[in-house]
C-alpha positions as CSV (number, residue, x, y, z in Angstrom):
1,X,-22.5,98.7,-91.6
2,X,-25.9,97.0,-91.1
3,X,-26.0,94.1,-88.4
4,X,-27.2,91.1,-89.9
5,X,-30.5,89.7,-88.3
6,X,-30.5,85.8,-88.9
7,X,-34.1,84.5,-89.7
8,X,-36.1,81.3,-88.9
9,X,-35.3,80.7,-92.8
10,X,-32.1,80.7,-92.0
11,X,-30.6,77.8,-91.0
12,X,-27.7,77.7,-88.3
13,X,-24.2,75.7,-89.1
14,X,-23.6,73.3,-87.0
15,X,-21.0,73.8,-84.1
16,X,-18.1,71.8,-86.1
17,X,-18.7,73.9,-88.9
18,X,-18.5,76.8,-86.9
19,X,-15.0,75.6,-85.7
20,X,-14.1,74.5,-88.9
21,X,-14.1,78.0,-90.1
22,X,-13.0,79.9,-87.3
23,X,-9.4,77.6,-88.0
24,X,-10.1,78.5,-91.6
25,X,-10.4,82.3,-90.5
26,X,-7.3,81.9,-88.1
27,X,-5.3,80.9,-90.7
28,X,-6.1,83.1,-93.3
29,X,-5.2,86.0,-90.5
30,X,-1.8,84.1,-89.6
31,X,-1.0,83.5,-93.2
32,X,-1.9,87.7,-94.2
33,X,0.3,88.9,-90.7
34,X,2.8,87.0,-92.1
35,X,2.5,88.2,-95.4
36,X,2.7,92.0,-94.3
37,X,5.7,91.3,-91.8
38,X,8.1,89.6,-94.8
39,X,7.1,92.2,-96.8
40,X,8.2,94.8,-94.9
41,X,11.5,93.0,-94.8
42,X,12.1,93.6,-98.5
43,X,10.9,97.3,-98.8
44,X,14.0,99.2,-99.2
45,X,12.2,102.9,-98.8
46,X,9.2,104.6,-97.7
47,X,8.2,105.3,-101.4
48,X,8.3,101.4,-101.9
49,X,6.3,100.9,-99.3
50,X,3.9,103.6,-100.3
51,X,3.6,102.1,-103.6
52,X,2.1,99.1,-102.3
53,X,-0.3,101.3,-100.6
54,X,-1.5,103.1,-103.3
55,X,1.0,105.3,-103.5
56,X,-0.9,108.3,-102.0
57,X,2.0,109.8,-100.2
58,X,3.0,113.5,-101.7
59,X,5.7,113.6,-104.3
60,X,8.5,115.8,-106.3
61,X,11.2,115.6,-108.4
62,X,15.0,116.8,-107.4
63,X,16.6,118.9,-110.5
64,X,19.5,117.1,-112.1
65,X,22.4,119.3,-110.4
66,X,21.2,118.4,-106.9
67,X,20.0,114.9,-107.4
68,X,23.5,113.1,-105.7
69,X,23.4,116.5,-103.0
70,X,20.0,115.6,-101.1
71,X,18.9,115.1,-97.5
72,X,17.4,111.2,-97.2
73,X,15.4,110.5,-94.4
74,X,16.7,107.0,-93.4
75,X,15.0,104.9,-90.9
76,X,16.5,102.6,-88.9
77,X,15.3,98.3,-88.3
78,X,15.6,97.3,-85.3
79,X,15.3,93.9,-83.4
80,X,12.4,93.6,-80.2
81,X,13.4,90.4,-78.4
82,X,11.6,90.4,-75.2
83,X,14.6,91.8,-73.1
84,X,12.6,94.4,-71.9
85,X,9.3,92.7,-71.2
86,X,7.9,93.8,-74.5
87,X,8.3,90.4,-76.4
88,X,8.9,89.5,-79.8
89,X,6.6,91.9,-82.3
90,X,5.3,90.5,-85.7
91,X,4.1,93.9,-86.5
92,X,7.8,95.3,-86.8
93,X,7.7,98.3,-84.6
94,X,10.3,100.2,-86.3
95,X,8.1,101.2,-89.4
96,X,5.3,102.3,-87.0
97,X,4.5,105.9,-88.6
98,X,5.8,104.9,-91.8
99,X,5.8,105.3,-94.8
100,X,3.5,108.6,-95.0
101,X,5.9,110.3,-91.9
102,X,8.9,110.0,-93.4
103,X,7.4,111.3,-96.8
104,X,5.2,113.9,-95.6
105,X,8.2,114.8,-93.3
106,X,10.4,115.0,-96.3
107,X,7.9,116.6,-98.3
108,X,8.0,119.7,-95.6
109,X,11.1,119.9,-95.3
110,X,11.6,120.7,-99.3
111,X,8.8,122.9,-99.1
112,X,9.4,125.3,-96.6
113,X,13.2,125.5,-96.4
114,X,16.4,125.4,-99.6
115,X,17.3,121.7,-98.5
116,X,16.8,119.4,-101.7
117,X,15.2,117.0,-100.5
118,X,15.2,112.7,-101.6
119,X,11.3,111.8,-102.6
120,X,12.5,108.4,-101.8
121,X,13.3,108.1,-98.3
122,X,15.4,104.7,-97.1
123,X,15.3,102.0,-94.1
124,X,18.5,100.6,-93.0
125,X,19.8,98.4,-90.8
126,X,22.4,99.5,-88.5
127,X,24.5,96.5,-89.9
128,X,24.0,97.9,-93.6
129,X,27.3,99.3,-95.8
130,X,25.4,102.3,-96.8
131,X,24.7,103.6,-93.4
132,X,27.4,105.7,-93.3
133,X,26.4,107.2,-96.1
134,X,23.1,108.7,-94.7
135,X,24.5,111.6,-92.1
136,X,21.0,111.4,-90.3
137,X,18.9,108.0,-89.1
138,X,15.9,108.0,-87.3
139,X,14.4,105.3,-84.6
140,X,10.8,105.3,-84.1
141,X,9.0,103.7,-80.4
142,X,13.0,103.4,-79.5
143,X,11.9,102.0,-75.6
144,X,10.9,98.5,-77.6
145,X,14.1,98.1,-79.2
146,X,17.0,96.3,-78.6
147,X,20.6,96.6,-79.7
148,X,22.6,93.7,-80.6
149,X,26.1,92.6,-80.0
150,X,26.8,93.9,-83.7
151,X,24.9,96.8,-83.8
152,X,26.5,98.3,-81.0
153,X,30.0,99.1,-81.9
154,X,28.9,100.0,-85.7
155,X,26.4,102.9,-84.0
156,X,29.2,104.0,-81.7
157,X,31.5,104.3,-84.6
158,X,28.8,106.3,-87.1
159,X,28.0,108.8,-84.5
160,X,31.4,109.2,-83.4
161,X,32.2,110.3,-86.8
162,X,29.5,112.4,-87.6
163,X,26.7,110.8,-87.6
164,X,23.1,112.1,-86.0
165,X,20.6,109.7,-84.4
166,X,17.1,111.3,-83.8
167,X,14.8,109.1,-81.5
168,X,11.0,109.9,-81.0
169,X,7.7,108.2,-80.5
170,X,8.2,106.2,-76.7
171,X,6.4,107.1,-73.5
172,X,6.5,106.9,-69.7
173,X,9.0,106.2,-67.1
174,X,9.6,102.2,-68.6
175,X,10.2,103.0,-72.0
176,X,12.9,105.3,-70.9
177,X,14.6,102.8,-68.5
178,X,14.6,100.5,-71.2
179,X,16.1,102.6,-74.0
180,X,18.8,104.3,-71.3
181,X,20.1,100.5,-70.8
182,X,20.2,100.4,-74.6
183,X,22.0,103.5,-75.2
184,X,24.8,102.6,-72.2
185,X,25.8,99.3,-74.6
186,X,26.9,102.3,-77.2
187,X,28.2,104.7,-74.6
188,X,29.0,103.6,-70.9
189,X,30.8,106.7,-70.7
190,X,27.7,109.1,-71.6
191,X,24.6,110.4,-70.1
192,X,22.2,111.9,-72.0
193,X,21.3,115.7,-70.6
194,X,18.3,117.5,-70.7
195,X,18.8,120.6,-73.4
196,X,17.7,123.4,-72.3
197,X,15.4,125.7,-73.8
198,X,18.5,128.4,-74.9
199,X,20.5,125.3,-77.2
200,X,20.5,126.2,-81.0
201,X,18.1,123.3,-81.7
202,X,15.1,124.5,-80.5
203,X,15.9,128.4,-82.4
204,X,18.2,127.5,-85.6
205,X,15.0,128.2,-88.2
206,X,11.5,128.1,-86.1
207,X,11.7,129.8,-82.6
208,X,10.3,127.4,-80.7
209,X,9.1,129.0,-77.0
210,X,8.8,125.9,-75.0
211,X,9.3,121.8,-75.7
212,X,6.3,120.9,-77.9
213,X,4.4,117.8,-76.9
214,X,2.8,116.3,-79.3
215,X,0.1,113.3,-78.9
216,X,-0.9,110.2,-81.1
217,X,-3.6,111.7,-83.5
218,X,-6.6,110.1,-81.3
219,X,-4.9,111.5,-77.7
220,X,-4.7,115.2,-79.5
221,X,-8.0,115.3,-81.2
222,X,-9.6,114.6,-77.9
223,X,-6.7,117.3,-76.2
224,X,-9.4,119.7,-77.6
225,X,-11.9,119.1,-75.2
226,X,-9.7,117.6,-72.4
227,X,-6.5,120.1,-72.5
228,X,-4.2,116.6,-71.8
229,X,-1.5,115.9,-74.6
230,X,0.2,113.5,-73.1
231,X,-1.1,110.0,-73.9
232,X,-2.4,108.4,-70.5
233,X,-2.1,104.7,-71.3
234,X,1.9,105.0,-71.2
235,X,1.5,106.5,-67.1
236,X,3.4,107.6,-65.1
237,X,6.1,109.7,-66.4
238,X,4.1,110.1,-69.8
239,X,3.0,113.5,-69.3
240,X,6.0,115.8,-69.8
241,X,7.6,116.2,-72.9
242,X,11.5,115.9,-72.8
243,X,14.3,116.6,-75.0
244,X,17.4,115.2,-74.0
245,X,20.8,114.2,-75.5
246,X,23.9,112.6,-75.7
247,X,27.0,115.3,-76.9
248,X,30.1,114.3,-78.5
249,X,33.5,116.0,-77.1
250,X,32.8,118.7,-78.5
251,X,28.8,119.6,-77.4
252,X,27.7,118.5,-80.9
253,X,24.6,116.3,-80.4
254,X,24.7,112.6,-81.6
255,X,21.9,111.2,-80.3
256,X,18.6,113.4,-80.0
257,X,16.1,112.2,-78.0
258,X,12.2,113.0,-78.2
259,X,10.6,111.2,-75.3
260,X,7.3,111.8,-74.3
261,X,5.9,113.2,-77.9
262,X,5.0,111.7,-81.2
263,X,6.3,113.7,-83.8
264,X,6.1,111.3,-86.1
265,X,2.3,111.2,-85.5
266,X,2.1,114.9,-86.3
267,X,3.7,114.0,-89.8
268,X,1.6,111.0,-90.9
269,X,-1.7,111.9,-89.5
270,X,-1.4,116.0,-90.8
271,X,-4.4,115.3,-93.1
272,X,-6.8,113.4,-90.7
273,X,-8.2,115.9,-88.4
274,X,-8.2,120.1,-88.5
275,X,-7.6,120.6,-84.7
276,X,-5.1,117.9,-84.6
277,X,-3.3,119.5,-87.8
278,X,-3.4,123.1,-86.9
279,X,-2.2,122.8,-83.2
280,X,0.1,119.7,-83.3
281,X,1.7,118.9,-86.8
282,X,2.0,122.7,-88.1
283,X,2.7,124.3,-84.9
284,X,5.0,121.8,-83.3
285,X,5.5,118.5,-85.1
286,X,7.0,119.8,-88.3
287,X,9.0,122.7,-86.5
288,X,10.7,120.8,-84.3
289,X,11.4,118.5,-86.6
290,X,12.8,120.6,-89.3
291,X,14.8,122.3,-86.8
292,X,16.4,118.9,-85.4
293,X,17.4,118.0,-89.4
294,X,18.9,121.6,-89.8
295,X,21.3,121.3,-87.0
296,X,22.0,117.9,-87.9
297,X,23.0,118.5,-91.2
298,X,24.9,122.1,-90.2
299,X,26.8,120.4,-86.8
């Protein structure tokens, strides 16, 4: 893009026009935000939303025998209302990612292992009939959310009974005070535990040697040069990755929690960058994602 050079030929608005359409601008900025947010509202899956997009996101077709036996990624909407010091987001932070992770994501999974596979995708409410339908639900930046009083004893009850929450995408020492003080509303009577690098998660199809980190696109493109995958903005506590859960009676995982790491980057953003594709998505992103989905659908 060229700067533009004004001329003596050119002559300058006066300052009330100026002002005049700046508010014009400004409004035309408030009314598009707006716009974007209620859409997301409606959008019932990833695919719709990549439809709107251009629909650019890779897809396939499930044969007829296998097309009511498929693995959906569902992704959960959430509320952020400022209990945490993050305030109220028009942007809707639980779509962040979305909708080319959950479809590249699903596209992977189809490709490399025998799960059929929904080209669909789904977002859900917590509060939504269906979720008990979807055996796996997924929470993106989960140190911004917040659950509410109606939420709460629906989640308990869905990952009581089999249910598998994965949680990824959040950063630093805050975002995991905040989203510990979330999860004790759904289980006072439950820690989450670091796993340790023998649990079946981290071997059942990929043998993964030590907890994969993986950086926003930008943070691992530059991890190149730098060596640092942990993003530096979200200091202190950002620059380990852990991998802790909450375990049902039984040691079964309910809630699996990916806190400092972006899988979810590694996903959408495969296709952007060589480096960032090659080290992050293929060799840790997608395996450790694909491992978390097989155990939650064989536990």
């Amino acid at each position: 893009m060229e700067a533009n050079h004004r001329t003596s030929a050119q002559p300058v608005p006066r300052p009330q026009v100026v002002r005049w359409e700046l508010r014009i601008l400004l409004s035309i900025a408030v009314l598009t935000l707006l716009g974007l947010c209620f859409r997301g509202l409606t959008q019932q899956s990833a695919r719709e939303f990549d439809k709107e997009a251009g629909g650019t996101a890779p897809t396939w077709k499930v044969e007829e025998p296998f097309k009511k036996d498929v693995f959906t990624f569902a992704r959960i909407k959430y509320s952020v209302d400022g209990t945490h010091g993050l305030g109220k987001d028009p942007e809707l932070r639980w779509r962040i990612d979305a909708p080319d992770s959950d479809l590249n994501f699903s596209f992977r999974l189809q490709q490399v292992t025998s799960i059929k596979v929904n080209p669909e995708g789904k977002f859900l409410s917590i509060t939504d009939k269906e979720l008990f339908d979807y055996p796996f639900i997924y929470i993106v930046e989960a140190g911004r959310l917040t659950f509410t009083a109606e939420e709460v004893p629906i989640l308990r009850r869905y990952l009581l009974n089999g249910g598998f929450l994965m949680c990824d995408d959040f950063w630093g020492d805050d975002d995991w005070q905040n989203f510990s003080e979330e999860l004790a509303k759904v289980f006072p009577d439950r820690k989450a535990i670091d796993l340790p690098m023998d649990h079946p998660i981290f071997h059942c199809v990929f043998d993964i040697k030590e907890k994969p980190q993986v950086p926003g696109v930008d943070w691992g493109i530059r991890s190149e040069f730098t060596g640092i995958t942990y993003e530096r903005r979200h200091n202190p506590g950002a620059e380990e990755a852990h991998y802790r859960a909450i375990l049902d009676d039984k040691g079964r995982i309910m809630v699996m929690i990916c806190h400092n790491t972006d899988l979810g980057d590694g996903w959408e953003r495969e296709g952007e960058n060589e480096y960032y594709f090659r080290e992050f998505s293929e060799k840790k992103a997608y395996p450790m994602g694909i491992n978390i989905v097989f155990y939650a659908m064989t536990h």
